[in-house]
NUMIKE-189556 format. One record per residue: x, y, z of N, C-alpha, C in turn. Coordinates in Angstrom, 1 decimal. Example, Ala and Ser with C-alpha at 12.3 -4.5 7.8 and 13.67 -1.06 7.14 Angstrom:
2
       nu       nv       nw      cau      cav      caw       cu       cv       cw
     13.2     -5.7      7.8     12.3     -4.5      7.8     13.2     -3.3      7.8
     12.8     -2.2      7.1     13.7     -1.1      7.1     12.9      0.0      7.9
END
This chain:
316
       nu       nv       nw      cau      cav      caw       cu       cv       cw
      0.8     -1.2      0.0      0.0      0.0      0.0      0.9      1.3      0.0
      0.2      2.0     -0.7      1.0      3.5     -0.8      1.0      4.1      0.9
      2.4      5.0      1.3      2.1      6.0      2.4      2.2      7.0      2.4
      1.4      7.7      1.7      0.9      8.8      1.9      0.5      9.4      3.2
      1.2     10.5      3.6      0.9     10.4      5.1     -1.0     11.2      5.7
     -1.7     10.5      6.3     -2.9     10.7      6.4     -2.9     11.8      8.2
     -1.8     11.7      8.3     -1.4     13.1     10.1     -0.7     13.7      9.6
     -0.6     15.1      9.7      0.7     16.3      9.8      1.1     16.0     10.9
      2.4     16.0     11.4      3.0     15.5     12.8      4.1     17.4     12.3
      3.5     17.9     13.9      4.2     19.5     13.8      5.3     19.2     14.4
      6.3     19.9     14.6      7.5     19.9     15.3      7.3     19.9     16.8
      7.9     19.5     17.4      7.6     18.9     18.9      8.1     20.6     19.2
      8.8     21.3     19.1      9.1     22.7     19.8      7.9     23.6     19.7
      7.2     23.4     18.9      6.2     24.5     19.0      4.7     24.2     20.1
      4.6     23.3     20.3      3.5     23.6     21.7      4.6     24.0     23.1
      5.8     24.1     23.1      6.5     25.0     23.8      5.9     26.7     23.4
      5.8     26.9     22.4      6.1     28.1     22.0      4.7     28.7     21.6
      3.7     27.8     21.5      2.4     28.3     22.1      1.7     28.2     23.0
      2.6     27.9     24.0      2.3     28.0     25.7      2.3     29.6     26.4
      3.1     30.2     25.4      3.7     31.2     26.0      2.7     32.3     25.1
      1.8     32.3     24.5      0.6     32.9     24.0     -0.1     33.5     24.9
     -0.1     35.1     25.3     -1.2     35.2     26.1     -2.5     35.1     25.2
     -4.0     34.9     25.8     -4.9     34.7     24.9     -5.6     36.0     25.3
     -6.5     36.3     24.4     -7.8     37.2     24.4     -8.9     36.3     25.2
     -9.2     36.2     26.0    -10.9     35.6     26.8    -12.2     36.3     26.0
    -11.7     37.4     25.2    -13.3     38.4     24.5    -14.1     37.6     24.2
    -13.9     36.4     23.7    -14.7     35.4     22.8    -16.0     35.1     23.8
    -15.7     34.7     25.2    -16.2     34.3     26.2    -16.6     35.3     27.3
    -16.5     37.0     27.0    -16.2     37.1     28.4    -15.2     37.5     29.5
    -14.4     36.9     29.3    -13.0     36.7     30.4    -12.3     37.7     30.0
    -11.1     37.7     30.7    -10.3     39.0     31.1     -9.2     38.1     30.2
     -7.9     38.3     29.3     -6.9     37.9     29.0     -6.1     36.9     30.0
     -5.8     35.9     30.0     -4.8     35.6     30.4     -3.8     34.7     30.1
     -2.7     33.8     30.8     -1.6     32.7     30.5     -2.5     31.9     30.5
     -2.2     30.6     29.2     -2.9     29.5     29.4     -1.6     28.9     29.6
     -1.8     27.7     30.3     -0.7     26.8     30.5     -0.5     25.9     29.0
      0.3     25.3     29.4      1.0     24.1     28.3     -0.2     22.9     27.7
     -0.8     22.8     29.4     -2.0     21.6     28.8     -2.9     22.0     28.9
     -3.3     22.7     28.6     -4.7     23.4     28.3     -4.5     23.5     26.2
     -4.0     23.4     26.2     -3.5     23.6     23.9     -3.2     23.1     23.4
     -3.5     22.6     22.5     -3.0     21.4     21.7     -1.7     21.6     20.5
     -0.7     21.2     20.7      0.5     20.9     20.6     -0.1     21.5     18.5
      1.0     22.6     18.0      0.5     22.7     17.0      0.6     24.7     16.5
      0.8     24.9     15.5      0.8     26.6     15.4     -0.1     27.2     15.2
     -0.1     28.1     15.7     -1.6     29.0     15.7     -2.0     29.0     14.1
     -3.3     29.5     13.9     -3.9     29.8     12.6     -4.3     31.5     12.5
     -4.8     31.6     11.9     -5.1     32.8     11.3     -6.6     33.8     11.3
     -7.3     34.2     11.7     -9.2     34.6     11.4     -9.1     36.1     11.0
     -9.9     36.6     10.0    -10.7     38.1     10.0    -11.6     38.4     10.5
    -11.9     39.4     11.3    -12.9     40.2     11.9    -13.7     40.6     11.4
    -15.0     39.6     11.1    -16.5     40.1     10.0    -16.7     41.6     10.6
    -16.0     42.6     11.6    -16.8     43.4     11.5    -15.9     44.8     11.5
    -14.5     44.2     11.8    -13.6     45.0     12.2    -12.2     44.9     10.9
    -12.5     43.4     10.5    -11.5     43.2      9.7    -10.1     43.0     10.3
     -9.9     43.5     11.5     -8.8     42.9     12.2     -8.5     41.1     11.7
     -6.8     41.1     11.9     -6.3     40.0     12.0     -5.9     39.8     13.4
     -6.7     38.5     13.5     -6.0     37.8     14.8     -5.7     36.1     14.9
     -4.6     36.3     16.0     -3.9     34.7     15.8     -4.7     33.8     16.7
     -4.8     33.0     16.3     -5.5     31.8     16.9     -5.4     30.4     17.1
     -5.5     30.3     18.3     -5.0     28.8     19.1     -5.8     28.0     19.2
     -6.2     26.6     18.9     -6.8     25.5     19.5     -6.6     24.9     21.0
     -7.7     25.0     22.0     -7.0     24.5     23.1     -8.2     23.9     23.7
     -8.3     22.9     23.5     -9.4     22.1     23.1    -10.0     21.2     24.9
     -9.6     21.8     26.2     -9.8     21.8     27.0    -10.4     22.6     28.1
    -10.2     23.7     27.1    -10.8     25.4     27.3    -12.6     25.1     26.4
    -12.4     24.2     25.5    -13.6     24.2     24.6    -13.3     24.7     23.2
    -12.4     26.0     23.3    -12.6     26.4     22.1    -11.2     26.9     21.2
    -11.9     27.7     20.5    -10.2     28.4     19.8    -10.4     30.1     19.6
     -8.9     30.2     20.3     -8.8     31.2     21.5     -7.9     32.7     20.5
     -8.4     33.7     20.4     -8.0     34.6     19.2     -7.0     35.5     20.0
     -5.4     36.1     19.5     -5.2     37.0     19.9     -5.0     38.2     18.4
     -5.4     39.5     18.9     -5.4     40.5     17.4     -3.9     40.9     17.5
     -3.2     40.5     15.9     -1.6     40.7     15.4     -1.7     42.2     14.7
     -2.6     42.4     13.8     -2.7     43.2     13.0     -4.0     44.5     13.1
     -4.0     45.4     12.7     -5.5     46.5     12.8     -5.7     47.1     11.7
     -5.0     46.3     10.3     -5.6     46.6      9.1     -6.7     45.8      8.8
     -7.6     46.3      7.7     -9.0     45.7      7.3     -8.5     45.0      6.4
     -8.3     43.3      6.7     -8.1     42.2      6.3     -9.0     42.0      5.2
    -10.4     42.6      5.3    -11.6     42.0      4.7    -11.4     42.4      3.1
    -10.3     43.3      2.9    -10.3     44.0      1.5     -9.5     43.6      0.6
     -8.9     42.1      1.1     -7.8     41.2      0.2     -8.8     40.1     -0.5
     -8.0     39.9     -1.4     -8.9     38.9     -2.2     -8.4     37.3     -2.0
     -7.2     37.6     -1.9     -6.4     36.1     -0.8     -5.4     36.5     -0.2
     -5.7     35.5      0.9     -4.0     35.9      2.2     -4.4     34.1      2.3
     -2.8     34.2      2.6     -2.2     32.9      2.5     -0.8     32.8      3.8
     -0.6     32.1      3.8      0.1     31.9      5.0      1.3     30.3      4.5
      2.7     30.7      5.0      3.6     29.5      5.4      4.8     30.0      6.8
      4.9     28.7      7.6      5.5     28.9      9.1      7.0     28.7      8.3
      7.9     29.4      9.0      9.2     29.6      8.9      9.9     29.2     10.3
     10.1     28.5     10.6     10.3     28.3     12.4      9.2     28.8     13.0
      9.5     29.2     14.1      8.7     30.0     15.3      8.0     31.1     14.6
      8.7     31.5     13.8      8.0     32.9     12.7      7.0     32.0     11.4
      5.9     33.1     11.1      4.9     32.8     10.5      5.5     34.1      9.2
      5.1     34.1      7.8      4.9     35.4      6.5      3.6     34.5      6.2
      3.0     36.2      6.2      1.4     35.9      5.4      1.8     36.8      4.5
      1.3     36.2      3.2      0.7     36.9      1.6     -0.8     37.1      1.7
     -0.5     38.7      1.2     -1.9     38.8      0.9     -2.0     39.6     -0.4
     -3.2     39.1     -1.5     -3.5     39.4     -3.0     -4.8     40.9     -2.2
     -3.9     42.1     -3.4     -5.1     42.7     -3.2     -6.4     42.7     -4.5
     -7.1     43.2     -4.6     -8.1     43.4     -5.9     -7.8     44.0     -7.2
     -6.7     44.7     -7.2     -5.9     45.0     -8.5     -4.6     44.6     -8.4
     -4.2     43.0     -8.2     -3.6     42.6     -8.1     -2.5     42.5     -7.9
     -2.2     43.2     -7.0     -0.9     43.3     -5.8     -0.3     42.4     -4.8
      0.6     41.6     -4.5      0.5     40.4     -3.6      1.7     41.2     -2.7
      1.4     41.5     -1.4      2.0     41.7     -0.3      2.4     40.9      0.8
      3.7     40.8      1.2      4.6     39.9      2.4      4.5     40.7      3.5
      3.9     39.8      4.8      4.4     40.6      5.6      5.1     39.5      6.8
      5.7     39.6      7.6      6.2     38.6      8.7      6.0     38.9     10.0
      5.5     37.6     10.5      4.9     37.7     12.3      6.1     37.0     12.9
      7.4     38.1     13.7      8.6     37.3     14.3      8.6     36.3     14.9
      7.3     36.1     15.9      7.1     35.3     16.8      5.5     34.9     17.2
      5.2     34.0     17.8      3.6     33.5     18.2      3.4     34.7     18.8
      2.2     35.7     18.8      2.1     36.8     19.6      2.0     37.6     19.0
      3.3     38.2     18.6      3.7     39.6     18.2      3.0     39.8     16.6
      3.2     41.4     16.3      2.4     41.6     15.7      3.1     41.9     14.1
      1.9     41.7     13.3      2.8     41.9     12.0      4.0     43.1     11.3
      4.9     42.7     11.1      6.4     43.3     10.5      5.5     44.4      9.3
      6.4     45.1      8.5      6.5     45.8      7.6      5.8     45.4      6.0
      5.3     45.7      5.4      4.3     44.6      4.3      5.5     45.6      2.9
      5.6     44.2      2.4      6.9     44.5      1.5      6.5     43.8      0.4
      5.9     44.6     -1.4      5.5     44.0     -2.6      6.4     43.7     -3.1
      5.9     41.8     -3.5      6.5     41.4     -4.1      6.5     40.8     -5.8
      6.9     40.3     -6.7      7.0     40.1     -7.8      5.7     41.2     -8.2
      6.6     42.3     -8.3      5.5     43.6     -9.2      5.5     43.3    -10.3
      6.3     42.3    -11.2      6.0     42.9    -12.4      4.4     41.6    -12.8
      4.1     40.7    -11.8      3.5     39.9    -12.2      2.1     40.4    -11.8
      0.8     40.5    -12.7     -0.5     40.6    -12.5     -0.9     39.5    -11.9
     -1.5     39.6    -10.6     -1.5     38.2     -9.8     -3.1     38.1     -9.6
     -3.6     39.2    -10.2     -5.1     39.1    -10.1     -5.7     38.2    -11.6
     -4.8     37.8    -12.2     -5.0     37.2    -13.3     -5.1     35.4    -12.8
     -4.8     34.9    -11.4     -4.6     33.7    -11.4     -6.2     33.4    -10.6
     -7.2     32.7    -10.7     -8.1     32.1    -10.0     -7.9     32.2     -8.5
     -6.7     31.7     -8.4     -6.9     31.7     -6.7     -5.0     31.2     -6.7
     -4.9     32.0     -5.4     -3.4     31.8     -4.7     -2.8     30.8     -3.9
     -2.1     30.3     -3.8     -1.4     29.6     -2.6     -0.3     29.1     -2.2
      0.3     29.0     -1.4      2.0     28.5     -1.2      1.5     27.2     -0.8
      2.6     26.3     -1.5      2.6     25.1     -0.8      3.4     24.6      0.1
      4.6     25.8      0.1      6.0     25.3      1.1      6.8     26.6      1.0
      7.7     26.6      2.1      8.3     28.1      2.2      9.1     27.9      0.9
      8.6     29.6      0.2      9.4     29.8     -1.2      8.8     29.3     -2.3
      7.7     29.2     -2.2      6.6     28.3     -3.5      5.6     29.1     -3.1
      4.8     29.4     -4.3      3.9     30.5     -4.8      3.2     29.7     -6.0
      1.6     29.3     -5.8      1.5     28.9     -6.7     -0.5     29.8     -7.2
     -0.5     29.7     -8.3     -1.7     30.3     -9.2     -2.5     29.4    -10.4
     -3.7     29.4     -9.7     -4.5     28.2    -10.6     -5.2     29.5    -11.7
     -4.5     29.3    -13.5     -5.1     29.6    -14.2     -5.9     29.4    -15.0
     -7.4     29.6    -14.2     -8.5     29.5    -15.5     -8.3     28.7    -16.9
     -9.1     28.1    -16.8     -9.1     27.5    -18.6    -10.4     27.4    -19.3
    -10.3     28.2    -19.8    -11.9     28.2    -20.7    -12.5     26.9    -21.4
    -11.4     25.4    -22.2    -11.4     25.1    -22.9    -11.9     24.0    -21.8
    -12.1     22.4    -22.3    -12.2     21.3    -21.7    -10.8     20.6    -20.7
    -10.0     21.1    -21.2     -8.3     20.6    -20.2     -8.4     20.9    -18.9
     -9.3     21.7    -18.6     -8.8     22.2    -17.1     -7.6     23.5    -17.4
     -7.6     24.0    -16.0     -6.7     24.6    -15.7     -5.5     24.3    -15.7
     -4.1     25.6    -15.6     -2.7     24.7    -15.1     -2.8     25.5    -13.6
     -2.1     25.1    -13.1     -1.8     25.4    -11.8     -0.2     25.8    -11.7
      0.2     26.8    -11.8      1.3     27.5    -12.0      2.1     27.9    -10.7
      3.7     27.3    -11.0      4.4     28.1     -9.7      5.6     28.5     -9.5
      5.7     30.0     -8.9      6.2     30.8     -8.9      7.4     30.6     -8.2
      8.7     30.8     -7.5      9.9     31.1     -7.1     10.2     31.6     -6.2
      9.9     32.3     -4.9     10.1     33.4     -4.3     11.0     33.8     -3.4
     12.1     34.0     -4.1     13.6     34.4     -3.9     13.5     35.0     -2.2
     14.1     34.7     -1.3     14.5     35.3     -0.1     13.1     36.2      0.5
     12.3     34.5      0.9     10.9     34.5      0.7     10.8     34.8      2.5
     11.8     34.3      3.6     11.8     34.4      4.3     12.2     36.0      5.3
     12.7     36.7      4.0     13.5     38.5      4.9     12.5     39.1      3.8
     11.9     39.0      3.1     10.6     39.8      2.4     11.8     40.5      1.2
     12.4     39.4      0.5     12.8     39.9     -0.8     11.4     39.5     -2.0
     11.7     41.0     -3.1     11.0     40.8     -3.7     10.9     40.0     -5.0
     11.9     39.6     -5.4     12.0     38.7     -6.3     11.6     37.6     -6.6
     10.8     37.0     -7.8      9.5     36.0     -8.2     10.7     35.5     -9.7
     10.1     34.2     -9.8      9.9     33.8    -10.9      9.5     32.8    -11.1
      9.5     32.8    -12.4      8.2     31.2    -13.0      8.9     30.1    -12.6
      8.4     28.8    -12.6      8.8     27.4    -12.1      7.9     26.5    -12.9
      9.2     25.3    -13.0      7.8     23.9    -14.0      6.5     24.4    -13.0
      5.2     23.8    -14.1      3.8     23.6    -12.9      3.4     22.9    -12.2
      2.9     23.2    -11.2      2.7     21.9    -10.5      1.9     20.9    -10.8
      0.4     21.0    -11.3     -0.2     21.0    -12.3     -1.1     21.6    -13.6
     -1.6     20.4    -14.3     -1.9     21.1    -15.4     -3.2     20.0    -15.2
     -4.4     20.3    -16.1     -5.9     19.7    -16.0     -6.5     19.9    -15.3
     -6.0     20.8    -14.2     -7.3     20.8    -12.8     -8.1     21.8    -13.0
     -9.3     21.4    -12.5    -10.5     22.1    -13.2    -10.7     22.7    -12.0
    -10.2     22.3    -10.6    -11.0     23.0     -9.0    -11.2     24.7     -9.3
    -11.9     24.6     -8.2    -11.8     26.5     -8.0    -10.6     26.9     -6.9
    -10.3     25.7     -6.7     -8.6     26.1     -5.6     -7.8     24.9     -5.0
     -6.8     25.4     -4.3     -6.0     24.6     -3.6     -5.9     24.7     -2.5
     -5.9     24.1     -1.2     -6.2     24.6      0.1     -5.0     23.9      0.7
     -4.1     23.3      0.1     -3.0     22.8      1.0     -2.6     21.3      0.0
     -0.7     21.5      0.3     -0.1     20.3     -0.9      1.0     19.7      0.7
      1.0     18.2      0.7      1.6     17.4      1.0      2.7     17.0      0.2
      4.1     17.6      0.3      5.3     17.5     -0.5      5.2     15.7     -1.0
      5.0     16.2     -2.0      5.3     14.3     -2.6      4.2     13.7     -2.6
      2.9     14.3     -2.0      2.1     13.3     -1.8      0.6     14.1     -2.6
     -0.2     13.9     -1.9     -1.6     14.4     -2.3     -1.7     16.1     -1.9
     -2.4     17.1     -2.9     -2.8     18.0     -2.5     -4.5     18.2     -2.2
     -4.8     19.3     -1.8     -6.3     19.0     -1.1     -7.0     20.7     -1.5
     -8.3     20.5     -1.0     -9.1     21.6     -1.8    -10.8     21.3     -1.0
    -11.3     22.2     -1.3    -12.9     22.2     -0.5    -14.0     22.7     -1.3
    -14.9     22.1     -1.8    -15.4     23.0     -2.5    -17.4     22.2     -2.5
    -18.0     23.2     -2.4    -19.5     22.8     -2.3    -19.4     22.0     -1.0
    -20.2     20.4     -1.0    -20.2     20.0      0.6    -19.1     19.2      0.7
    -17.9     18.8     -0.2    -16.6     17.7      0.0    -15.4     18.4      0.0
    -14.8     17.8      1.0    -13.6     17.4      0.9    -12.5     17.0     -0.1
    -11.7     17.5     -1.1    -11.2     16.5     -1.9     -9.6     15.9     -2.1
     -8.9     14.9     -2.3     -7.9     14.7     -2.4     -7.9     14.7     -3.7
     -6.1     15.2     -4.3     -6.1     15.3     -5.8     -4.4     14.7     -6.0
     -4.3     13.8     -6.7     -3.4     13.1     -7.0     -2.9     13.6     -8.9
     -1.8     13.3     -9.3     -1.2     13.1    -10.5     -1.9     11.7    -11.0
     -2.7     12.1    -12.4     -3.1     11.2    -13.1     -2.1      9.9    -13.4
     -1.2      9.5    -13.4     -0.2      8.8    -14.1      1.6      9.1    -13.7
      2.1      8.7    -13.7      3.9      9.1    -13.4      4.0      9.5    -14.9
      5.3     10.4    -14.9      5.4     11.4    -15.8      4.6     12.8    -16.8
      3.2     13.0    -15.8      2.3     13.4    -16.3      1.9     14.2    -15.1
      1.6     15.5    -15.4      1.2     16.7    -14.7     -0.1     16.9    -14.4
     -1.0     16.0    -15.1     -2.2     15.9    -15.1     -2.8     15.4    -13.8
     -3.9     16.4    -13.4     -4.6     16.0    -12.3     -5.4     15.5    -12.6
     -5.9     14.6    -11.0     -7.2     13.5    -11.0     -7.9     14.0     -9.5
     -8.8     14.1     -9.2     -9.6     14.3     -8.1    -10.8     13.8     -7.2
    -10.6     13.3     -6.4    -11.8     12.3     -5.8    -12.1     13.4     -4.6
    -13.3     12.6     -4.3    -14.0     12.9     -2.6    -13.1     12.5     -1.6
    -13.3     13.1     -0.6    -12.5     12.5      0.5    -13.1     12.9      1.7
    -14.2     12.7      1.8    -15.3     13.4      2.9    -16.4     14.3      2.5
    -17.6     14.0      3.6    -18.5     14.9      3.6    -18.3     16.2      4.5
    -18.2     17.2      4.2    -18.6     18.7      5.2    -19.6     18.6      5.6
    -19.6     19.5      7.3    -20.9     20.1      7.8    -20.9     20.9      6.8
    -22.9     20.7      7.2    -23.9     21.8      6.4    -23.3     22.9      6.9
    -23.4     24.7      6.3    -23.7     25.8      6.5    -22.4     25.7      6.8
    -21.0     25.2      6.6    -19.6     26.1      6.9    -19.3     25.9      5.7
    -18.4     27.1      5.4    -17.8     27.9      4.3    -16.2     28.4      4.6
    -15.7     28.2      3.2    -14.3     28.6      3.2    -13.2     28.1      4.0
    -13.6     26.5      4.0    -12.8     25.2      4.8    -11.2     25.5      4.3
     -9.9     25.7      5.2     -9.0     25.9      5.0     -8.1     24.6      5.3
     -7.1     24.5      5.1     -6.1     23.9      6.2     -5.8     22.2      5.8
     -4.6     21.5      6.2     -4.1     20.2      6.1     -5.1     19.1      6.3
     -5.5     17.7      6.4     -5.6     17.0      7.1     -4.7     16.9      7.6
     -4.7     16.4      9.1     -6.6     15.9      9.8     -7.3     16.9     10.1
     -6.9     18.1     10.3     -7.9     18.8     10.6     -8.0     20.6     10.0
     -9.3     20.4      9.5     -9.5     21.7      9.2    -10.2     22.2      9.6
    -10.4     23.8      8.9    -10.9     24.7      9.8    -12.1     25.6      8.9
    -12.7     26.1      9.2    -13.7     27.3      8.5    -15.0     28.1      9.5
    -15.5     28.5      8.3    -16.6     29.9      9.5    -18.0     28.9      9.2
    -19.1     28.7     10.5    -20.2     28.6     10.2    -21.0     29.3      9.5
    -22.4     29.3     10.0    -23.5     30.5      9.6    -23.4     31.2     10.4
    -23.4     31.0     11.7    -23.3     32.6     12.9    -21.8     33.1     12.6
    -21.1     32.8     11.8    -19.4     33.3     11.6    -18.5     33.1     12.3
    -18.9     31.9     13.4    -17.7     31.4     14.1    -17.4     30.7     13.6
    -15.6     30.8     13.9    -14.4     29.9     13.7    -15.3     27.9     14.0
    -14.9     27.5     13.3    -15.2     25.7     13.4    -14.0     25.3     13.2
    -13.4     23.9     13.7    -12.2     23.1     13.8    -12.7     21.7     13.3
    -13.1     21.1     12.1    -13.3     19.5     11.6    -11.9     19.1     12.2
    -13.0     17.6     12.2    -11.8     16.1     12.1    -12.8     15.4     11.3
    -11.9     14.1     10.7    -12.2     12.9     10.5    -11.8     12.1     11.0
    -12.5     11.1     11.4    -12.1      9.4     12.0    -11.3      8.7     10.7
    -10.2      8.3     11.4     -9.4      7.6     10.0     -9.1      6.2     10.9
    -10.3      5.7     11.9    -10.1      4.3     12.4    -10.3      3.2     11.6
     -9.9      2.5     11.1     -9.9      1.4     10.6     -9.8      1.2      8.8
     -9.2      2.7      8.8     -8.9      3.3      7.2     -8.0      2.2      6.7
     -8.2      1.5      5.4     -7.6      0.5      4.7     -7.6      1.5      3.1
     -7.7      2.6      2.9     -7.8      2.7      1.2     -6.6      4.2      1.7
     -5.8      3.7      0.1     -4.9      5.1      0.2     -5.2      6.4     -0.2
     -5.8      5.9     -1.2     -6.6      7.3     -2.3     -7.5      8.2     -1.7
     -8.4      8.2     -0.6     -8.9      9.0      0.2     -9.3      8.1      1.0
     -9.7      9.2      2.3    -10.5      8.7      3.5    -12.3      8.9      3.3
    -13.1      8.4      2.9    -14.1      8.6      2.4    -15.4      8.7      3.7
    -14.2      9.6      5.1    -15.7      9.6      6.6    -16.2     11.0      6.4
    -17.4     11.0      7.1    -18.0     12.5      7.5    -16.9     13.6      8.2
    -16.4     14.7      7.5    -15.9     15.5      8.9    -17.1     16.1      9.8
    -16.7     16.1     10.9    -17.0     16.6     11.9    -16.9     18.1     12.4
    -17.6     18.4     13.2    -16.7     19.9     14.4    -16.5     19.7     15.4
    -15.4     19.8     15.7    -15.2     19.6     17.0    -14.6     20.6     17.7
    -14.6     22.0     17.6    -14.8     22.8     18.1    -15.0     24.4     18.0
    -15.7     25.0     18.3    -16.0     26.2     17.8    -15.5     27.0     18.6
    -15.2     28.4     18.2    -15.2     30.0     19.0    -16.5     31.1     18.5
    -16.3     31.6     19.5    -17.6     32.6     19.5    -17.2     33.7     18.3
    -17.7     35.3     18.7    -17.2     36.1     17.5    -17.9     36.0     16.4
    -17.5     37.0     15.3    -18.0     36.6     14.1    -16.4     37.1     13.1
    -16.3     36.0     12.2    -15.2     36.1     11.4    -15.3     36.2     10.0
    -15.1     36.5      9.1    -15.1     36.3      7.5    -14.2     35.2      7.0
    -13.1     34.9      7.4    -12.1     34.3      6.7    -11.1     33.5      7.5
    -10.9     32.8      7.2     -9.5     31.7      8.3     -9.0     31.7      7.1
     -7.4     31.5      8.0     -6.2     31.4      7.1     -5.2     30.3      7.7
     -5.0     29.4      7.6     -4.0     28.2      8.0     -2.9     28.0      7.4
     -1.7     28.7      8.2     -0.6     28.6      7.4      0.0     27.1      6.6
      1.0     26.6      5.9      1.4     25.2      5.7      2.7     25.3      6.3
      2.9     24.3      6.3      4.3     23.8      7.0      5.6     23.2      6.4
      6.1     23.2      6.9      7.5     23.0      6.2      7.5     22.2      5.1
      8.7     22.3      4.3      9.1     21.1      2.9      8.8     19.6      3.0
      9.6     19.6      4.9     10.5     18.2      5.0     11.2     17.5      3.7
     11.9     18.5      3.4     13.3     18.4      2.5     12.5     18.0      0.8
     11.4     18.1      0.5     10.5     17.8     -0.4     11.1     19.2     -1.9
     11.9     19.1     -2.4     11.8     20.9     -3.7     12.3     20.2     -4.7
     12.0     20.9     -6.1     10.4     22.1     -5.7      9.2     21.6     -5.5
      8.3     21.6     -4.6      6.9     21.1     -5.2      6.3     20.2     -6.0
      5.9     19.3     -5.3      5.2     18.1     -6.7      4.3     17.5     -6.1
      3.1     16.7     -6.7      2.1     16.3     -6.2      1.9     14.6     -6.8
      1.8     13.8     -5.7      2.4     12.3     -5.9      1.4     11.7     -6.6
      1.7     10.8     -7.2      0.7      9.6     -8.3     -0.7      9.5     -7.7
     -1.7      9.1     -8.6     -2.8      8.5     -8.0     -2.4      6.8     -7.5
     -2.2      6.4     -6.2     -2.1      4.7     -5.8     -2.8      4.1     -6.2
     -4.3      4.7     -6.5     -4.8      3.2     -6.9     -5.3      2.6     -5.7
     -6.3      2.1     -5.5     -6.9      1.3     -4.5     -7.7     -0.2     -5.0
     -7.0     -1.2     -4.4     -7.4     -2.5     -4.6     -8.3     -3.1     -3.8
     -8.6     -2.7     -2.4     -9.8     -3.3     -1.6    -11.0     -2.7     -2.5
    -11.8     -3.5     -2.5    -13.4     -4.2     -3.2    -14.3     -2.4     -2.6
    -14.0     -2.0     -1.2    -14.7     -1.2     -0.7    -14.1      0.1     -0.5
    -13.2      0.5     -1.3    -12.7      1.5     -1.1    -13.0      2.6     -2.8
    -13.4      3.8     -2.2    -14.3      4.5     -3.4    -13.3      5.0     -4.7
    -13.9      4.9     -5.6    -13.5      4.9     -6.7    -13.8      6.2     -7.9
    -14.8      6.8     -7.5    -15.5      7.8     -8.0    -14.7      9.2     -8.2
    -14.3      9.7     -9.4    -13.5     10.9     -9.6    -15.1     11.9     -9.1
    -13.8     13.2     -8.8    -14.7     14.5     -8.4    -15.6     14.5     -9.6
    -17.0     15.1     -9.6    -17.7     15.5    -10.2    -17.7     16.8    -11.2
    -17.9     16.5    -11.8    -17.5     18.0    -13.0    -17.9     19.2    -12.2
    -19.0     19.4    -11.6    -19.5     20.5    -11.3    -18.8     20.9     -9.7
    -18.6     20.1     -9.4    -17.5     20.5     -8.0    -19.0     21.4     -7.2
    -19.4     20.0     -6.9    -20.8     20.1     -5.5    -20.9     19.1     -4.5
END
């Protein structure tokens, strides 16, 4: 059987280093304060916008408290980017963010806590409002799914981003990562292995049609709760906004999982925050020595009961 890995395993130093988070209590009520070590689940904060403020704030899972716990990094109106995107650099986090006439800005959070660095444009000469939708797959990878009018699908194009960690501006083109994908996005790439995406009520995993071939293939890989929108982030667990606009945290049960090609269970929620937010942002995580970017074969599944069914044209 293929191993594709079905857990992100984060670096053991960082629930050190989100211990040391003071939190906002506003969600609840409460006054700010230290959460200890086990009160949080081992893991780097994420990202939310302020449906009303637009503020950016950082956000912890600490799943003993109940919920996930916001602190505000930033007090610009988040709400006016058309994508922000996120990759962790050690202890330090750079968020990109696309504006509406197509500007893509760097900026860098030194540490868990502290608040965003200096926003520094980068690859100007490139119209980046021209790509569908944005995303990094790994520090220094920039990638843009463009449109295709025709039956091929889209390519999925990726960029370079020279001294991506001190906010140099420098871009350039790179092979694609793929070519044929029809999605409306990419929500997170597993160096070597499967990339992932959300769209209508599924989940989907998207594999390389064949070795030697750039062509994508895309299955289900779970049902979403009803009424959440703009599902971000790795397996196992993602994240997005309800209908009241709180933050939600899915899982899936991957007990007794025998198929490589997806996990075909219901996600879940398993935890919410109060608030109302527009947008989650889930940084990605390191290479683990994986460059440049590539998205691994479809395996193939030989058990009798394991699903078979490519995504649907209409991506519902």
């Amino acid at each position: 059987m293929a191993t594709w890995p079905t857990r992100r395993v984060w670096p053991a130093h960082t629930g050190r280093v989100v211990a040391l988070l003071l939190l906002l209590g506003g969600l609840v009520g409460f006054p700010p304060r230290a959460v200890a070590a086990t009160d949080c689940a081992a893991g780097p904060p994420l990202y939310a916008v302020d449906s009303q403020s637009g503020h950016l704030s950082e956000v912890v899972y600490c799943p003993t408290r109940g919920g996930l716990l916001p602190t505000e990094v930033d007090m610009g109106d988040w709400r006016t980017y058309r994508d922000v995107f996120a990759v962790r650099d050690g202890a330090a986090t750079v968020v990109y963010a696309l504006t509406s006439d197509g500007e893509l800005w760097w900026r860098r959070q030194a540490a868990v806590g502290a608040q965003l660095g200096v926003p520094v444009r980068i690859g100007a000469a490139i119209d980046w409002s021209l790509y569908g939708s944005l995303f990094v797959s790994q520090p220094g990878y920039i990638h843009g799914i463009q449109p295709d009018l025709g039956i091929a699908g889209g390519v999925v194009r990726t960029f370079r981003h020279y001294d991506w960690a001190s906010g140099g501006a420098s871009v350039s083109e790179d092979r694609p990562l793929l070519t044929g994908f029809s999605g409306p996005s990419i929500t997170a790439v597993w160096p070597g292995g499967f990339a992932e995406t959300n769209a209508g009520a599924y989940h989907f995993r998207i594999w390389r049609l064949r070795p030697g071939s750039s062509d994508a293939v895309t299955y289900r890989s779970g049902l979403l709760p009803a009424g959440v929108t703009g599902v971000v982030g790795p397996e196992q667990a993602l994240y997005g906004v309800n209908s009241l606009g709180h933050l939600v945290r899915l899982e899936q049960s991957t007990k007794g999982v025998l198929c490589d090609r997806v996990i075909d269970y219901a996600w879940r929620v398993t935890a919410e925050s109060g608030g109302s937010y527009a947008r989650v942002v889930v940084p990605e995580g390191p290479s683990f020595g994986v460059a440049p970017p590539s998205v691994g074969v479809d395996p193939g599944d030989s058990a009798p009961d394991c699903p078979r069914d490519v995504a649907p044209w209409e991506w519902q």
